[in-house]
Backbone bond lengths (Angstrom), bond angles and torsions (degrees), N, CA, C in turn:
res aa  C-N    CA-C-N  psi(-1)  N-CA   C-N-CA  omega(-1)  CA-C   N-CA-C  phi
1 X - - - 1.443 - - 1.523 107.98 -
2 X 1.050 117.01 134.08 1.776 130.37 169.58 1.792 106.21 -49.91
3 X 1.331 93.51 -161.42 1.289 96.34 167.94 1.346 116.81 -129.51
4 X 1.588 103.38 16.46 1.558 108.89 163.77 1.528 98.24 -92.43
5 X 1.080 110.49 -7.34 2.285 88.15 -171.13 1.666 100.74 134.65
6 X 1.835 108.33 -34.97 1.424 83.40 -130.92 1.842 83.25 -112.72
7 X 1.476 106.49 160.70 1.072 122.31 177.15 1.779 125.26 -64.39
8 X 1.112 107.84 136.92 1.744 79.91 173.63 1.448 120.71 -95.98
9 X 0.987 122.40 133.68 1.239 155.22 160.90 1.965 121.60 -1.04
10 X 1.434 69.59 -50.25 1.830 92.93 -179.90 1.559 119.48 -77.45
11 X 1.249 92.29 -31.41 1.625 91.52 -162.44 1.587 107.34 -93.15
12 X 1.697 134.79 -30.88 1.301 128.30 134.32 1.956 81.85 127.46
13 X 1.033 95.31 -179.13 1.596 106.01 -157.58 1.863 95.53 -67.60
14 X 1.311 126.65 152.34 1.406 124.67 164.43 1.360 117.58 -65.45
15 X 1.177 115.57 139.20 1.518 131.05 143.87 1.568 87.25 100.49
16 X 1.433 116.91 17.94 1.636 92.58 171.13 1.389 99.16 -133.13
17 X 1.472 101.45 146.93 1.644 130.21 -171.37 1.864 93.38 -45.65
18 X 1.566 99.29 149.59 1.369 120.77 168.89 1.756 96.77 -65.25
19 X 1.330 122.86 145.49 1.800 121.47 149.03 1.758 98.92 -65.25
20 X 1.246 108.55 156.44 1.729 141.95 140.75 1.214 96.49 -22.43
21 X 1.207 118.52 121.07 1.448 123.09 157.62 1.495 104.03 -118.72
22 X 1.529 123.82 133.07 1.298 147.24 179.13 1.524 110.47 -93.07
23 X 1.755 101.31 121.89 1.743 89.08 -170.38 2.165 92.02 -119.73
24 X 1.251 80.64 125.23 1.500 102.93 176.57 1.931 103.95 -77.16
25 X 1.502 117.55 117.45 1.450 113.15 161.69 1.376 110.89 -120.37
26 X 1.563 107.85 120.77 1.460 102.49 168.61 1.412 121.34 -105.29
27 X 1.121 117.49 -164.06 1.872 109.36 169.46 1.210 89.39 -139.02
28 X 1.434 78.48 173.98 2.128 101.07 -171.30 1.923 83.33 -133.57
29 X 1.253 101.22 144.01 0.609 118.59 -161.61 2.008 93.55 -111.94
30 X 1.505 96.77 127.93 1.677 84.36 177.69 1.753 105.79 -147.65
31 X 0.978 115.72 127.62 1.561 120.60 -168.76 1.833 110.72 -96.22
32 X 1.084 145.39 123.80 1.726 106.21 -8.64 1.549 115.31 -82.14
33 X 1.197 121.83 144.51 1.500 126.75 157.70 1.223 112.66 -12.91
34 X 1.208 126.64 154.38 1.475 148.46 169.54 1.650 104.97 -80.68
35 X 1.205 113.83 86.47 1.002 100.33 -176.56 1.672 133.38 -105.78
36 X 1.305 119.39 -5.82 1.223 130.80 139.31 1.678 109.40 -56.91
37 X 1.263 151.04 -1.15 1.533 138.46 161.14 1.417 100.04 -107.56
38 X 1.295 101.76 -21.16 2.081 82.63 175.02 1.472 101.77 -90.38
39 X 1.088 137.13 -27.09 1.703 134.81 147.00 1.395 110.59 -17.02
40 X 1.516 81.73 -92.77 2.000 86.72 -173.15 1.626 104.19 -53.99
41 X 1.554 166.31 -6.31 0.622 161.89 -127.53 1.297 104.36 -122.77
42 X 1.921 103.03 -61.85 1.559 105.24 169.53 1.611 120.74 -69.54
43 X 1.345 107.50 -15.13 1.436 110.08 179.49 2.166 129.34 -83.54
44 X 1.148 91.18 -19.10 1.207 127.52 154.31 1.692 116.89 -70.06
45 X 0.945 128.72 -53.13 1.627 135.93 153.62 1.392 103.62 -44.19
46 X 1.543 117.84 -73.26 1.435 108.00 -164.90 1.544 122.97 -61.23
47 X 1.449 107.77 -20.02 1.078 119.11 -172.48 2.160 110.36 -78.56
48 X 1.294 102.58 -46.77 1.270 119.60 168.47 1.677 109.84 -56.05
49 X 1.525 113.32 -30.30 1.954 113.14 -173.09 1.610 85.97 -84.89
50 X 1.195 128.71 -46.35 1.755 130.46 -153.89 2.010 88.93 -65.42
51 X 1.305 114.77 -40.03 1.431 106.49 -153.85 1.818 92.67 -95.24
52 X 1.144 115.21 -23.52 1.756 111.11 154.62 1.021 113.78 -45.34
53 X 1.553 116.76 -74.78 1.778 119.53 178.19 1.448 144.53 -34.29
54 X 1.503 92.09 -32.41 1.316 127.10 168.02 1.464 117.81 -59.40
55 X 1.481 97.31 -65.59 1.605 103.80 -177.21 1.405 96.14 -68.10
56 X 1.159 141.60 -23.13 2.011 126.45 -165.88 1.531 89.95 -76.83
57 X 1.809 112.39 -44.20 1.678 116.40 -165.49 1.914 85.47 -45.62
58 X 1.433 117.38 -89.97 0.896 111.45 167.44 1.382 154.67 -10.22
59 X 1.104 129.87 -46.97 1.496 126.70 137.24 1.558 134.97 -40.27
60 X 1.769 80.07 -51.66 1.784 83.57 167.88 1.587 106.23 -60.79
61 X 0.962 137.00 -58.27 1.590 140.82 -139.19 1.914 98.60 -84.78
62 X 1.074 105.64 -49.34 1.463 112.73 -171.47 1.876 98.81 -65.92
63 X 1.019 143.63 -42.78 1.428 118.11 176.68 1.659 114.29 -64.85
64 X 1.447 112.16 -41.68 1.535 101.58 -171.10 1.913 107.93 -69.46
65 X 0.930 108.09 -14.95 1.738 124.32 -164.90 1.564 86.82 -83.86
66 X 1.223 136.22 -10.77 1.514 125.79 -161.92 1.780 88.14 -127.21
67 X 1.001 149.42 -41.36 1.250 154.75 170.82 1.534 106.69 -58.34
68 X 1.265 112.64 -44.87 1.830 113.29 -169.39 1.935 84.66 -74.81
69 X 1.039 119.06 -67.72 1.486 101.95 162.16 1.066 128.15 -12.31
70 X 1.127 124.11 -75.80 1.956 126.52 -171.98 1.166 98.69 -75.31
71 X 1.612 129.73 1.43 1.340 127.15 171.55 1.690 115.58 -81.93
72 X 1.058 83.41 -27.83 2.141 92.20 -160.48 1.878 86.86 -99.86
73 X 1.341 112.66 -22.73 1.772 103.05 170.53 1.373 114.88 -79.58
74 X 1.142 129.81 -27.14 1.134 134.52 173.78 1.648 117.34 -62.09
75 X 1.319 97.44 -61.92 1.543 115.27 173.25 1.934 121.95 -57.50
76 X 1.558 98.23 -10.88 1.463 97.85 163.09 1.373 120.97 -116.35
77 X 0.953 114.74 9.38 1.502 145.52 168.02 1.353 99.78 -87.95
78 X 1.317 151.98 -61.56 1.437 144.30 -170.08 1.610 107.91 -87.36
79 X 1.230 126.29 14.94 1.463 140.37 -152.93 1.433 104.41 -120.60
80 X 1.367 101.18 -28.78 1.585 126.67 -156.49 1.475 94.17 -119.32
């Protein structure tokens, strides 16, 4: 509410859900392609999948690398 009283208009009564909004995408079609933005575009992708892979390599590798650890401490601990 303003500070005249009145509600605004735009934003729609409180406490009730927005409707579905439907989003229309078209293309334009332009000859030749942009092809310095579809460059950086796919290169940006590959770069974002390489640094995914990385972190999973990583996940995978970093728990067993910390277990074989508490493995070989343990084992000189009962040795001793």
């Amino acid at each position: 509410m303003s500070k005249t009283g009145r509600t605004n208009y735009r934003r729609g009564a409180r406490n009730n859900s927005k409707a579905e909004r439907h989003i229309v995408v078209r293309s334009i079609r332009r000859d030749p392609p942009d092809l310095r933005k579809l460059s950086r575009a796919v290169i940006a992708m590959a770069l974002r999948d390489v640094e995914a892979q990385a972190e999973a390599r990583e996940a995978l590798t970093a728990p067993d690398s910390s277990s074989a650890d508490t493995a070989t401490t343990s084992k000189d601990t009962i040795d001793v």
